[in-house]
N, C-alpha and C positions, 0 to 999 in steps of 0.2 A: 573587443572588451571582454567578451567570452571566454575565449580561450586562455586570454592574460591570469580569467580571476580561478579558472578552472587548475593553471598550472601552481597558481600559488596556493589555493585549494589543498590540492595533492600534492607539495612540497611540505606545505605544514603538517600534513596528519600523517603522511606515508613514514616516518622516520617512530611516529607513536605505536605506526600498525607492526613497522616488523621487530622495535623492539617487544611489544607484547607477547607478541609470537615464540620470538628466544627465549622469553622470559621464561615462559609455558612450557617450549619444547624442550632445551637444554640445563635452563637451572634450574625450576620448579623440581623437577625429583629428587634435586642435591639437596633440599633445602628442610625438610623433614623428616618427621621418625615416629614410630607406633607398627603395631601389627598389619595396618591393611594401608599402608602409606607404599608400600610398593608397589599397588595396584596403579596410582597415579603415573608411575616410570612405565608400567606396562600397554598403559593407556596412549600415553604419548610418543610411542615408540612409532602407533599408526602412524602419528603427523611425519615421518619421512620420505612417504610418497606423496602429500598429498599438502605439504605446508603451502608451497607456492602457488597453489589454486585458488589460495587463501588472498594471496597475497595481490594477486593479478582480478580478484572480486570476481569469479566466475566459477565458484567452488559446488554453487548450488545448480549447476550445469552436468555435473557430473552424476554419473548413477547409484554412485555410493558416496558419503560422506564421511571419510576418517577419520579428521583432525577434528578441529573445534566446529562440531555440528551447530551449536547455536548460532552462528554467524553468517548462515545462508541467509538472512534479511540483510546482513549489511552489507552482503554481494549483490542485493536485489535495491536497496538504497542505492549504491554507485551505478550500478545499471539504468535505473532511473534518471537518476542524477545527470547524468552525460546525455540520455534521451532529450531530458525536460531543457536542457542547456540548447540540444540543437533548436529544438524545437524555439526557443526563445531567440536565437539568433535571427531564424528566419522572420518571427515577428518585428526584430528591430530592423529589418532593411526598410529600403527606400522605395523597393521594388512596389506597384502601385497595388498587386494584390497579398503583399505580403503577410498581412496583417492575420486576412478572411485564410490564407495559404496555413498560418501556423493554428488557426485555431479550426481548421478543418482536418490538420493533421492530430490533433490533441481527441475528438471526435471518434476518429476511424482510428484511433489506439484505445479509445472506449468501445466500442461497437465490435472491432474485432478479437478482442480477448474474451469479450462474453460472448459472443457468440462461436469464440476458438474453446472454451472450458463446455459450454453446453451440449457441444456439437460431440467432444470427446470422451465427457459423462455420460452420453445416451450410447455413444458407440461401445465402450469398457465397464459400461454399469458400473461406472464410480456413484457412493452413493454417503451421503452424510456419516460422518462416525457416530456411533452410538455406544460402541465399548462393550456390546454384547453381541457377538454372534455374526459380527465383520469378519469378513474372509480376509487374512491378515495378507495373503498374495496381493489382493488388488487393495487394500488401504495402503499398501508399500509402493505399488506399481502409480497409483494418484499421488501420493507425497513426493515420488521424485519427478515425475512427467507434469503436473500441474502444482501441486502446493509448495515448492519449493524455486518455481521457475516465475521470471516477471508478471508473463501477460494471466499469471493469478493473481497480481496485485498492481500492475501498469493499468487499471481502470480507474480508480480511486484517487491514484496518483496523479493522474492526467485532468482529473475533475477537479482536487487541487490547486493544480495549473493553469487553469482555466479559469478559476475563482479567483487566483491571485491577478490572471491579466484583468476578470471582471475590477475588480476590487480598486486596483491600480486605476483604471479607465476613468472608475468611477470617483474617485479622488481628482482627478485634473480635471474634468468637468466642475465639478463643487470648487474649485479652487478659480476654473475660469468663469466661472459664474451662468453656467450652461446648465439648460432644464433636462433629467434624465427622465425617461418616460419610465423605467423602474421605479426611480422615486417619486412619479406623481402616481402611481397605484398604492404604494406602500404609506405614502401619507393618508389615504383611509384608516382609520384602527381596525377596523373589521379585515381587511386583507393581512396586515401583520399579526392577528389574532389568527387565521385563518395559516399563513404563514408557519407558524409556530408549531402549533397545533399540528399538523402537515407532517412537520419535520418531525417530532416525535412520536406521531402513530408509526411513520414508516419504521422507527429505531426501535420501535416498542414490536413493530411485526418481525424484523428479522431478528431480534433477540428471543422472541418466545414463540416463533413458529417453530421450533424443536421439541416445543418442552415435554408434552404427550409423547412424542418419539421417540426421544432423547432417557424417558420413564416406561417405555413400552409399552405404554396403552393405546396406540395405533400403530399403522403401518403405511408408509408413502407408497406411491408408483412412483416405476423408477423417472418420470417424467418431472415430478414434484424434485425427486432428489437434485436433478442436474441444474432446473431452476434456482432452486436453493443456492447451490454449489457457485454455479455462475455466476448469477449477480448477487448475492451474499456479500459481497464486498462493499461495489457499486452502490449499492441501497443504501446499505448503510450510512457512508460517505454523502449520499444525498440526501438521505432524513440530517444527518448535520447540515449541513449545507441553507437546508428550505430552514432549521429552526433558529439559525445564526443570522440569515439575512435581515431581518431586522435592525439586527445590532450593526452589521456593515453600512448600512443607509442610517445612521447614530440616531437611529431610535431604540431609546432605553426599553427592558421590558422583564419581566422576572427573573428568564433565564439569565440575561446578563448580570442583574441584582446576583444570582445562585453562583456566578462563576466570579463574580470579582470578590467575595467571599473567599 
């Protein structure tokens, strides 16, 4: 089933990506005029080594970036994309540990990317950008070895994954009329209060543990940085996570009120 929906996937969108691309590379500089509209022909001249990296989604692999820089996420999208598919497969077999097999493999692609960014920020003093007084060698050498490459955003991704198989589970139990023992905790108010609450300090921590830093009125160790750096993602993806679950177990609650708004 997988692989059926995967080819027709990329049958439908691959014919949008490389007409885009021509679009870009060969007619866009025919197409306009003014003084600084040649820069765009100039610009796009890079994309003739480097259009097909594009095109094959593994551009942001490479050490430099020619062509259409912005699109290293949607090399990091299909990358995922195809991960999160095996990974699914192996859930849907028959096999007897398949299930605990694909969500321990979802796991150990969280566990090991944070611990693969932490390990290599302490190693390279990569260290949070701040826009003053970075050493533009190593913010370049972290943008293409880690901020640019999956296992900097294959955590988040896979937590995702793992909420959609929760999510999914937990619908066929409600439908078979099965008691989840998440939802006999969550039916207390005080635990979905509690819940909530959770989910938003943590979003509220890693959005403004910068801020002093970020304004220079303190200074991390570089131990603080790689923390940062590493799970920065991760956390975040989890303060969602912990402040939505509520709403997954269809219990109404502000938040939910603030989003269907």
């Amino acid at each position: 089933m997988f692989p059926k929906a995967f080819i027709q996937r990329v049958l439908r969108f691959w014919p949008v990506y490389i007409i885009t691309i021509l679009l870009y590379w060969k007619i866009a500089p025919l197409l306009g005029d003014g003084p600084l509209y040649y820069t765009l022909g100039d610009y796009v001249k890079t994309c003739s080594d480097s259009y097909w990296s594009d095109l094959l989604f593994f551009t942001n692999f490479r050490s430099t970036i020619y062509c259409t820089g912005w699109t290293w996420y949607v090399n990091v999208d299909m990358q995922m994309f195809v991960v999160s598919l095996a990974i699914l497969a192996v859930y849907v077999q028959r096999w007897r540990y398949s299930k605990l097999l694909a969500r321990f493999l979802g796991l150990s692609i969280i566990v090991g990317t944070v611990v693969y960014v932490f390990i290599e920020c302490q190693a390279h003093h990569y260290r949070t950008f701040t826009g003053a007084g970075d050493d533009p060698n190593t913010v370049a050498d972290y943008q293409t070895k880690i901020y640019l490459r999956p296992w900097s955003r294959a955590a988040p991704y896979m937590l995702g994954l793992l909420a959609g198989i929760f999510y999914y589970n937990l619908q066929e139990a409600i439908r078979r009329g099965n008691d989840v023992w998440i939802d006999k905790i969550y039916r207390w108010r005080l635990a979905r209060i509690i819940s909530t609450v959770a989910g938003i300090l943590v979003l509220v921590l890693y959005i403004y543990a910068p801020y002093h830093l970020l304004n220079g009125k303190n200074e991390w160790t570089q131990l603080e940085h790689s923390l940062y750096l590493s799970t920065g993602h991760i956390g975040f993806a989890f303060g969602v996570f912990l402040m939505l679950m509520p709403i997954f177990l269809g219990y109404s609650n502000p938040i939910q009120t603030f989003l269907e708004i």
